[in-house]
BALOBA-1460 file (C-alpha; in Angstrom, 3 decimals):
// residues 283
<rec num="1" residu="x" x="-6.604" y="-44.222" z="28.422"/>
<rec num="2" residu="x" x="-7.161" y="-43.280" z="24.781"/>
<rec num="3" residu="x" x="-4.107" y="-40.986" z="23.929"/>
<rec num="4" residu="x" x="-4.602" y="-38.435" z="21.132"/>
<rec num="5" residu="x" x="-2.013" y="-36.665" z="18.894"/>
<rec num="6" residu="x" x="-1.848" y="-32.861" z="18.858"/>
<rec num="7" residu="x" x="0.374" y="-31.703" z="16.090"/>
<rec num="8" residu="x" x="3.884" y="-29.885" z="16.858"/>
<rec num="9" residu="x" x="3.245" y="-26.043" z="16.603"/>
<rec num="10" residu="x" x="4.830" y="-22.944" z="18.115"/>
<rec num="11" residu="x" x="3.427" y="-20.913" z="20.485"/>
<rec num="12" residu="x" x="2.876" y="-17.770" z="17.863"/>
<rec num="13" residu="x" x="3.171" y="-17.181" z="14.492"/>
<rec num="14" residu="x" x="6.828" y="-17.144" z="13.745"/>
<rec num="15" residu="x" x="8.757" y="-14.758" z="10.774"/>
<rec num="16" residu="x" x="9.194" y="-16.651" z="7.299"/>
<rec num="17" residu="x" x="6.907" y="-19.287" z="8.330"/>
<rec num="18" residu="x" x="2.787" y="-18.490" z="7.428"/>
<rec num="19" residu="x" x="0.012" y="-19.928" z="9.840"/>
<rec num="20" residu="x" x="-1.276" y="-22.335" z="7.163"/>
<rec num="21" residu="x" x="1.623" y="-24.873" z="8.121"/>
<rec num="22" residu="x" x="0.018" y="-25.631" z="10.760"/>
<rec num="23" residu="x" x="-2.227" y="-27.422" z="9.001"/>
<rec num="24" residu="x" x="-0.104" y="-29.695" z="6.862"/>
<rec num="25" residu="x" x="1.214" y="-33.256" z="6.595"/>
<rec num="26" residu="x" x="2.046" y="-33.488" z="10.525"/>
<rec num="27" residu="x" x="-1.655" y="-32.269" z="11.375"/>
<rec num="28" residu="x" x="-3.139" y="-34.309" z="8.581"/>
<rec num="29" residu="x" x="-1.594" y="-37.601" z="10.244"/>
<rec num="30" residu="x" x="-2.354" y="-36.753" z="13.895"/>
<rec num="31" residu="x" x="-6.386" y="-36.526" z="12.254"/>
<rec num="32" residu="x" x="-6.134" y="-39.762" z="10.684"/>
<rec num="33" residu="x" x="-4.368" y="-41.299" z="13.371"/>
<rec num="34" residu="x" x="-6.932" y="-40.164" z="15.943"/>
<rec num="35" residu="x" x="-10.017" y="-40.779" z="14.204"/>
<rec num="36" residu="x" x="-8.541" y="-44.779" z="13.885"/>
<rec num="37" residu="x" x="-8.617" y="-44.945" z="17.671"/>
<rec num="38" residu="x" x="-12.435" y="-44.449" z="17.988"/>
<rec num="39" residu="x" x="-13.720" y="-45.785" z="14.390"/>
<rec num="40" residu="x" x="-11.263" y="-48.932" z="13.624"/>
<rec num="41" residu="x" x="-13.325" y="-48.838" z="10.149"/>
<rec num="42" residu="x" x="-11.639" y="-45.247" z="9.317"/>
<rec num="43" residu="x" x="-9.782" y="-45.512" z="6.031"/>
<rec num="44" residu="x" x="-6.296" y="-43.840" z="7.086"/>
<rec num="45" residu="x" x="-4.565" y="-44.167" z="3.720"/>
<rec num="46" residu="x" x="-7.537" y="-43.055" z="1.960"/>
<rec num="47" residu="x" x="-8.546" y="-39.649" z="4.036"/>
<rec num="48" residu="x" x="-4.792" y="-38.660" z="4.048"/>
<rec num="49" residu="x" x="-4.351" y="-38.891" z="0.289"/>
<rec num="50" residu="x" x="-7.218" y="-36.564" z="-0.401"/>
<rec num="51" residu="x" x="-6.538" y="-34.473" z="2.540"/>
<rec num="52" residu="x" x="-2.901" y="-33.770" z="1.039"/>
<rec num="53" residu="x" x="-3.486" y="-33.912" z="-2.518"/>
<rec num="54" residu="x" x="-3.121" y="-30.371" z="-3.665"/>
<rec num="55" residu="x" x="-3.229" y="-28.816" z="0.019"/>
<rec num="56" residu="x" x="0.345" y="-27.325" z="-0.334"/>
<rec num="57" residu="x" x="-0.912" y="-24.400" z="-2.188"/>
<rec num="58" residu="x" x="-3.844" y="-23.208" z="-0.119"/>
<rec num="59" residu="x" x="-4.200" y="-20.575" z="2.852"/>
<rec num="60" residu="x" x="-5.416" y="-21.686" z="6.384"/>
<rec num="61" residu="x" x="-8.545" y="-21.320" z="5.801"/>
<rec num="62" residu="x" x="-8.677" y="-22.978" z="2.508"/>
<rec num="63" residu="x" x="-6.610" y="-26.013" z="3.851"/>
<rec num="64" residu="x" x="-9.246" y="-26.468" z="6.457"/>
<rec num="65" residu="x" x="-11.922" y="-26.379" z="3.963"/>
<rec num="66" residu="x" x="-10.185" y="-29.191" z="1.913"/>
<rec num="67" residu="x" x="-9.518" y="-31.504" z="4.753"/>
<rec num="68" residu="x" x="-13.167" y="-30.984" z="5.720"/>
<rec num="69" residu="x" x="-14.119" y="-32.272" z="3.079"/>
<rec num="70" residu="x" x="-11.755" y="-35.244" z="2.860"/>
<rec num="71" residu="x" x="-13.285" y="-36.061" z="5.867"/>
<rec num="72" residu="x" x="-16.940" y="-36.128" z="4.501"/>
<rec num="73" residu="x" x="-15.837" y="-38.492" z="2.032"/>
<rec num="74" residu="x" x="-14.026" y="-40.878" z="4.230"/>
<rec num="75" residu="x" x="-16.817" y="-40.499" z="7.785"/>
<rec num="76" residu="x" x="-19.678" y="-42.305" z="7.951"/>
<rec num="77" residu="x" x="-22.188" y="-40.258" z="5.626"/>
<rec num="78" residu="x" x="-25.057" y="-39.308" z="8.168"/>
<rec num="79" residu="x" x="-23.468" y="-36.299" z="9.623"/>
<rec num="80" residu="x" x="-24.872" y="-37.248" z="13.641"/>
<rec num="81" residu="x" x="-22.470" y="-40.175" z="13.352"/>
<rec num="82" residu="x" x="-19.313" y="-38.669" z="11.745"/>
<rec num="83" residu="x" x="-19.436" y="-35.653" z="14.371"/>
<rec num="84" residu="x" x="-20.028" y="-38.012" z="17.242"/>
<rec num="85" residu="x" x="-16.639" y="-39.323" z="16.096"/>
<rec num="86" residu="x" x="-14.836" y="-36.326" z="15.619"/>
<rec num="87" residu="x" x="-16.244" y="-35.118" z="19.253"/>
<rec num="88" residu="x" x="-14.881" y="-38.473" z="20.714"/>
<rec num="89" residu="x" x="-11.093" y="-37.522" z="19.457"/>
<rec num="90" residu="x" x="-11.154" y="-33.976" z="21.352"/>
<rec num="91" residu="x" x="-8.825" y="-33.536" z="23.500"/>
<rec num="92" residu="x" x="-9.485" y="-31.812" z="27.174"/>
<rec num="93" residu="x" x="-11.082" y="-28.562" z="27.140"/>
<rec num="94" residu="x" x="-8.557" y="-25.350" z="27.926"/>
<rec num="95" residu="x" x="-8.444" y="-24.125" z="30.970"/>
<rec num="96" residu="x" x="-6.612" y="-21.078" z="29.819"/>
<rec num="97" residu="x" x="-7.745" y="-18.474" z="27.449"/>
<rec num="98" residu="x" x="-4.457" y="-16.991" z="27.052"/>
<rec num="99" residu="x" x="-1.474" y="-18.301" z="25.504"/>
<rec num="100" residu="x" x="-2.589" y="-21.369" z="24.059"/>
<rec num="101" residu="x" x="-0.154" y="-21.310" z="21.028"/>
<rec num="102" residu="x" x="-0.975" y="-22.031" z="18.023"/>
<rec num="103" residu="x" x="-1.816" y="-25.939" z="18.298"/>
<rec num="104" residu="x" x="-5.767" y="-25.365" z="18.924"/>
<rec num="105" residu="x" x="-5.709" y="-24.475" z="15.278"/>
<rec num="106" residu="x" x="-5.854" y="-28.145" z="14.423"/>
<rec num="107" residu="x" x="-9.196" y="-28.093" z="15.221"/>
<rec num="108" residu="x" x="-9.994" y="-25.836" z="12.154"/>
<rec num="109" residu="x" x="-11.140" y="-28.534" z="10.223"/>
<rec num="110" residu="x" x="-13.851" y="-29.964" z="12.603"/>
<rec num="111" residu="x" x="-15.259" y="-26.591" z="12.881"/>
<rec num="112" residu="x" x="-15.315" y="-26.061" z="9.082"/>
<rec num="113" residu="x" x="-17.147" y="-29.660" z="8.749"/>
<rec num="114" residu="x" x="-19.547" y="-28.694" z="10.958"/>
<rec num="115" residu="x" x="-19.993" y="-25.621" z="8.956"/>
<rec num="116" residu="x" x="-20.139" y="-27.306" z="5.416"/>
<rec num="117" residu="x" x="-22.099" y="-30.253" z="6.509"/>
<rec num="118" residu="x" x="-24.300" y="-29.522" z="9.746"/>
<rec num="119" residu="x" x="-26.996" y="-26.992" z="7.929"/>
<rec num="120" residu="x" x="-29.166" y="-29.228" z="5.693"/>
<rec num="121" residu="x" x="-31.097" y="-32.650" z="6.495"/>
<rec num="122" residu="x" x="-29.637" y="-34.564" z="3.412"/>
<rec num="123" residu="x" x="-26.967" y="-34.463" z="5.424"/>
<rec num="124" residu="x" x="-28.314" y="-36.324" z="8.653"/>
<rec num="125" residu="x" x="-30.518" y="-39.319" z="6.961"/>
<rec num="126" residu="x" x="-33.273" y="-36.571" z="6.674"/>
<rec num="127" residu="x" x="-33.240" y="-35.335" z="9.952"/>
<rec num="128" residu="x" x="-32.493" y="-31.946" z="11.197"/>
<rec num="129" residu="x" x="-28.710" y="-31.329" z="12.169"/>
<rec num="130" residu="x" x="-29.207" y="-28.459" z="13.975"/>
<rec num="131" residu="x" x="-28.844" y="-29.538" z="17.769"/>
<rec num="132" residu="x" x="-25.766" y="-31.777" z="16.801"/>
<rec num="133" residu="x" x="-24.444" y="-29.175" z="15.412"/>
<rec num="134" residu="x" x="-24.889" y="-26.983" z="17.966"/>
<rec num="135" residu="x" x="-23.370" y="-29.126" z="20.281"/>
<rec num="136" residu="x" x="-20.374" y="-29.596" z="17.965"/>
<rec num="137" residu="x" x="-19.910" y="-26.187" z="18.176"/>
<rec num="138" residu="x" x="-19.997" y="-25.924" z="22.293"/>
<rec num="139" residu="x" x="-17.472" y="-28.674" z="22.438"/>
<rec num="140" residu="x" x="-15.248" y="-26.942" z="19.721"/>
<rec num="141" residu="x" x="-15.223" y="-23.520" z="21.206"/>
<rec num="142" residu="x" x="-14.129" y="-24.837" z="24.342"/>
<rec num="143" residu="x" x="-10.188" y="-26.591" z="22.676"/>
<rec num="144" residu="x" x="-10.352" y="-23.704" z="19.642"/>
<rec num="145" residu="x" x="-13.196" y="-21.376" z="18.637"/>
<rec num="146" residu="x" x="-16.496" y="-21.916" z="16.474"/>
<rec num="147" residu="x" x="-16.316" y="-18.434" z="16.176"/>
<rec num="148" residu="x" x="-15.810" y="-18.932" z="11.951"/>
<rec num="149" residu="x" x="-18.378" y="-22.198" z="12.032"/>
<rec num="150" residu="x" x="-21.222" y="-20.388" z="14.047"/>
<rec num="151" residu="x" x="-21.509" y="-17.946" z="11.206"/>
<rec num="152" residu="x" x="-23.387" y="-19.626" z="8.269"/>
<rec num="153" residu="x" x="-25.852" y="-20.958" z="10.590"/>
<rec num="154" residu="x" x="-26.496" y="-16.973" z="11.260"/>
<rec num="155" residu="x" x="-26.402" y="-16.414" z="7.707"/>
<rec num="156" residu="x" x="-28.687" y="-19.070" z="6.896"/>
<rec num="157" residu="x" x="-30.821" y="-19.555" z="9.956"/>
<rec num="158" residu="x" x="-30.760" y="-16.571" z="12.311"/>
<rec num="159" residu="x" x="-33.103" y="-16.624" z="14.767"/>
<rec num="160" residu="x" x="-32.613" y="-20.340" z="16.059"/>
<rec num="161" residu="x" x="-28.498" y="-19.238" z="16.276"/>
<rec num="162" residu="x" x="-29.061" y="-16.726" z="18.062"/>
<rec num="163" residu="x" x="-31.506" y="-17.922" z="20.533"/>
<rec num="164" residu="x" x="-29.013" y="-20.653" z="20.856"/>
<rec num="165" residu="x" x="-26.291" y="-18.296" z="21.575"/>
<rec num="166" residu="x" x="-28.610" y="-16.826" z="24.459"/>
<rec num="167" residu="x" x="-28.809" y="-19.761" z="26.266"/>
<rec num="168" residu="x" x="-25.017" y="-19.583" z="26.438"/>
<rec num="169" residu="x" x="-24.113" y="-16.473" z="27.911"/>
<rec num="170" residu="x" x="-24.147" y="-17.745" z="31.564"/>
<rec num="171" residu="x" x="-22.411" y="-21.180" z="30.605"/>
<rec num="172" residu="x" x="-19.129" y="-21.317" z="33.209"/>
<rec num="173" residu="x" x="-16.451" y="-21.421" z="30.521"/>
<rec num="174" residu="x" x="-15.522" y="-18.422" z="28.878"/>
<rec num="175" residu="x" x="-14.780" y="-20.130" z="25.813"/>
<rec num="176" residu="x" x="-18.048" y="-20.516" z="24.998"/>
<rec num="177" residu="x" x="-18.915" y="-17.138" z="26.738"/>
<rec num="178" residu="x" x="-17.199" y="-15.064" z="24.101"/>
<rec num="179" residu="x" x="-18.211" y="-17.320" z="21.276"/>
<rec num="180" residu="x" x="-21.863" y="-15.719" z="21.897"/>
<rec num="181" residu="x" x="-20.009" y="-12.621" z="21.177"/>
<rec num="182" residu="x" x="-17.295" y="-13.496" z="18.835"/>
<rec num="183" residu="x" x="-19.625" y="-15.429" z="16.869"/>
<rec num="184" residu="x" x="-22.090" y="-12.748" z="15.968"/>
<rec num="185" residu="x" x="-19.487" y="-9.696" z="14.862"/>
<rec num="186" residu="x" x="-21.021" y="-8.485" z="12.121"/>
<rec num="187" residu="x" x="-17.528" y="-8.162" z="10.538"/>
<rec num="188" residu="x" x="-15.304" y="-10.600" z="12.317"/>
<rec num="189" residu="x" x="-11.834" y="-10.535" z="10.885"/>
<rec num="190" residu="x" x="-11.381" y="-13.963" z="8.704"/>
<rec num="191" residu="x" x="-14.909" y="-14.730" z="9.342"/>
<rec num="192" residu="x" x="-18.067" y="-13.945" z="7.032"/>
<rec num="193" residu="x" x="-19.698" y="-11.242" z="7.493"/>
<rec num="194" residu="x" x="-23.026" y="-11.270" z="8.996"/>
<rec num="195" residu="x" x="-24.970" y="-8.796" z="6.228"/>
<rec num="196" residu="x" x="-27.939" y="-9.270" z="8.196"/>
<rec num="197" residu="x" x="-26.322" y="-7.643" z="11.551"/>
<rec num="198" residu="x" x="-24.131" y="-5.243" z="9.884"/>
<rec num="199" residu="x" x="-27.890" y="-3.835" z="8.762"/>
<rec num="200" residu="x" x="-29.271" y="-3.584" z="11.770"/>
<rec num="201" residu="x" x="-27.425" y="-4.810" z="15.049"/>
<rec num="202" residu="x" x="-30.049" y="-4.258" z="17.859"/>
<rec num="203" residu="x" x="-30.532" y="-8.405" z="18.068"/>
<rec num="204" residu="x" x="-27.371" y="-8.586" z="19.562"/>
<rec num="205" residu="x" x="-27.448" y="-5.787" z="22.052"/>
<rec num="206" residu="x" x="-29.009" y="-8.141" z="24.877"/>
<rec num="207" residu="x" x="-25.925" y="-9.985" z="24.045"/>
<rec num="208" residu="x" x="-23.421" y="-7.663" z="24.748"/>
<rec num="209" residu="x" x="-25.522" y="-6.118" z="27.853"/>
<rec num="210" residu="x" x="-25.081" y="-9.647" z="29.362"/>
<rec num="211" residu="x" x="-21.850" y="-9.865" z="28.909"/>
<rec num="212" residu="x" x="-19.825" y="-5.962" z="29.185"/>
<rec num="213" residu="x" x="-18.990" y="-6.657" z="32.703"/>
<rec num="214" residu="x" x="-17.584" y="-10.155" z="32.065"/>
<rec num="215" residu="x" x="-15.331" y="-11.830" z="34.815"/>
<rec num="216" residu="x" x="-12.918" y="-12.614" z="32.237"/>
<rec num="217" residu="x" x="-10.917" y="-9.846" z="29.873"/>
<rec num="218" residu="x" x="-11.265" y="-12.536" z="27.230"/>
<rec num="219" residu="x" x="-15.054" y="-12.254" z="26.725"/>
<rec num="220" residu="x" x="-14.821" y="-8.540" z="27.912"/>
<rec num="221" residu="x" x="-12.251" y="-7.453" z="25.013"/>
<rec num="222" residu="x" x="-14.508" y="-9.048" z="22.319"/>
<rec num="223" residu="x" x="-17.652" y="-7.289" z="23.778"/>
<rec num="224" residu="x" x="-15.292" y="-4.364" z="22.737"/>
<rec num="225" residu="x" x="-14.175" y="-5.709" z="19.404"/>
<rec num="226" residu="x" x="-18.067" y="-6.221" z="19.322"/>
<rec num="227" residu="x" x="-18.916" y="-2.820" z="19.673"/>
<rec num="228" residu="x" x="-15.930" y="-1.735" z="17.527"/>
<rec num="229" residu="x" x="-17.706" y="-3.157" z="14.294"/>
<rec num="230" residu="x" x="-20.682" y="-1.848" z="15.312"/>
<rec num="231" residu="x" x="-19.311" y="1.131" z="15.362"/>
<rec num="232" residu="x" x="-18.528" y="1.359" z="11.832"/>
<rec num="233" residu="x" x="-21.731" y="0.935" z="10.257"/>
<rec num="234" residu="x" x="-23.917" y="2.543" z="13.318"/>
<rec num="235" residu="x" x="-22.360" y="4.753" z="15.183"/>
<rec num="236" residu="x" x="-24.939" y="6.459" z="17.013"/>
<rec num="237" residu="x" x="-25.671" y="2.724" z="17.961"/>
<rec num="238" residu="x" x="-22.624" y="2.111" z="19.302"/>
<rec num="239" residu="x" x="-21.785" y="5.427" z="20.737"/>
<rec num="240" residu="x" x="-25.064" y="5.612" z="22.615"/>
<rec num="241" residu="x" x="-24.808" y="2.460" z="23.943"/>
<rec num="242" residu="x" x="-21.115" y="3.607" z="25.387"/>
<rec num="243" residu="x" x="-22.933" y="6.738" z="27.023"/>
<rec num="244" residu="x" x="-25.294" y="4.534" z="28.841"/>
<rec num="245" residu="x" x="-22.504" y="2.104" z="30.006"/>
<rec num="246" residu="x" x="-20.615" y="4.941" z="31.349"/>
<rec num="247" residu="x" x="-23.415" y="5.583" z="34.043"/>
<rec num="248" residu="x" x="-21.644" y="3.646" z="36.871"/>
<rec num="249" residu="x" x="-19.064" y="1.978" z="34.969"/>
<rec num="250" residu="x" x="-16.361" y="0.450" z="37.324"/>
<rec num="251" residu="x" x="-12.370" y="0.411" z="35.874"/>
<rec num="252" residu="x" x="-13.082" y="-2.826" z="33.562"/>
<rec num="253" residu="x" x="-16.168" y="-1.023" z="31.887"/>
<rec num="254" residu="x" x="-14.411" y="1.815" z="31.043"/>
<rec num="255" residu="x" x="-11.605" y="-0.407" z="29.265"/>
<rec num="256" residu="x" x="-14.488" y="-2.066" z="27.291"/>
<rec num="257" residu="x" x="-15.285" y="1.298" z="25.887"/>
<rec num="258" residu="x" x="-12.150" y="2.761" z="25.438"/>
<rec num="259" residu="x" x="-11.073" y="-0.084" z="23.270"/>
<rec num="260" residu="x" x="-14.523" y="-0.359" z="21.597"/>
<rec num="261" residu="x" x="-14.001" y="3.348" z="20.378"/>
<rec num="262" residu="x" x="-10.678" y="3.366" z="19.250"/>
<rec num="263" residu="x" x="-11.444" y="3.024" z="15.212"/>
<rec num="264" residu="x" x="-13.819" y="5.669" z="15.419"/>
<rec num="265" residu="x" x="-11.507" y="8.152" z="17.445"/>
<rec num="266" residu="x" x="-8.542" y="7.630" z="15.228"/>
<rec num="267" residu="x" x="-10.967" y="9.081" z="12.387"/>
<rec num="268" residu="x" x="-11.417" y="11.778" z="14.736"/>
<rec num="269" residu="x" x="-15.116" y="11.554" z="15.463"/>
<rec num="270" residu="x" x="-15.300" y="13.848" z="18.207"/>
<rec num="271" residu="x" x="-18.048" y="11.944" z="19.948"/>
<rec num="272" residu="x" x="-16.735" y="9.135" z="20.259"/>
<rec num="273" residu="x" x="-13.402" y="10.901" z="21.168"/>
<rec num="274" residu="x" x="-15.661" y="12.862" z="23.978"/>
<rec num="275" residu="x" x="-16.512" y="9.256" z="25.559"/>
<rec num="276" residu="x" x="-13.584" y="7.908" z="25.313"/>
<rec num="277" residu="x" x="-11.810" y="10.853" z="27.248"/>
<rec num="278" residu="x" x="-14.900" y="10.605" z="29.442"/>
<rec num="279" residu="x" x="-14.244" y="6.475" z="30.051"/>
<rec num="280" residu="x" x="-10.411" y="8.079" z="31.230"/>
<rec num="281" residu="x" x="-8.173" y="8.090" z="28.002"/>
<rec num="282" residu="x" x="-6.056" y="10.436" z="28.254"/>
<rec num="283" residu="x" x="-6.225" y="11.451" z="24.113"/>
């Protein structure tokens, strides 16, 4: 049995020391190290130098930006065979979706070259990347999130994401449950915004109709986070579609659109204060 390295991290983000370190030398070597066990060709010595040379400086995001791209200099250059790689050194999916720490950010990187690389043929000996990519992205979701990856491909080629993201939304693991929700937020927090959904978000209403009475709080609360954004550029969107849930919503409904409406009732709309009240807040 193949045994991959995970780097050390704690299990939440801990005073005096930022989230980026988890993405430094340690993580850089468990990569390398990993990579080696599937592709004996890898060049170690030559994706950790460019993965750590000037890394200290950056952010999270930034860092896994960098060592994506040490990694497109130093995998195989058709993009099909680098991420068939990087998909063999995954470790088991979670079973969890709580409390994971802060480990499954390691996998930042392979969802950022997925990102940078998986959008354009030159990438995939003329040949489109799209279903690898895709795939990438399933297998991703299910150790970290794709959640930031899944968003150029909006960007850049909506209607095939999306439709992609459909054929999700009755998959068994909730990972990849909430990344058809997560994914599309038209203002996810870290992520790009989606300008094309913050304009008009009715594409993703089937979306969040499949999914607002969720088995698991994890893909329930971002249906709420969901409806949240909406919320701030459409409100009548987002407050009517409240009003409809609330015909026959059971206790787990209701907590979907209290939390959706929060933002809005703390700016004291008094619609969305009047649902709220009506989905049983007390204020």
């Amino acid at each position: 049995m193949i045994l991959f390295k995970l780097p050390t991290a704690p299990a939440s983000i801990q005073q005096g020391q930022p989230l980026k370190t988890v993405l430094d030398v340690e993580a850089v070597t468990c990569l390398a190290h990993n990579i080696a066990l599937v592709y004996p060709a890898f060049d170690q010595s030559a994706f950790s130098e460019l993965a750590l040379t000037d890394l200290a400086p950056l952010g999270i995001m930034d860092r896994a930006a960098h060592i994506a791209k040490a990694l497109k200099a130093t995998l195989p250059a058709n993009f099909a065979q680098a991420t068939d790689i990087l998909l063999h050194t995954l470790t088991p999916p979670n079973q969890r979706t709580e409390r994971l720490g802060l480990s499954v950010f390691f996998y930042l990187p392979h969802t950022r070259f997925i990102a940078d690389y998986g959008r354009d043929a030159q990438h995939n000996a003329g040949e489109d990347p799209f279903a690898v990519a895709m795939h990438a992205q399933y297998e991703l979701t299910r150790r970290f999130t794709a959640e930031f990856s899944m968003r150029p491909f909006l960007i850049h080629d909506f209607e095939r994401t999306l439709n992609q993201l459909k054929q999700w939304l009755a998959d068994p693991d909730p990972h990849v449950r909430r990344l058809c929700v997560e994914g599309c937020r038209p203002r996810l927090p870290w992520g790009a915004h989606i300008p094309q959904l913050i304009k008009d978000p009715t594409p993703v209403l089937p979306i969040l109709e499949a999914l607002k009475n969720d088995a698991s709080l994890y893909v329930r609360r971002s249906v709420a986070n969901h409806v949240g954004d909406i919320a701030k550029d459409h409100p009548a969107v987002a407050f009517t579609l409240c009003e409809r849930w609330l015909t026959h919503a059971d206790k787990d409904l209701k907590w979907v659109i209290r939390h959706a409406l929060r933002h809005p009732v703390k700016q004291g709309n008094a619609v969305a204060t009047q649902l709220r009240r009506a989905a049983g807040s007390q204020r």
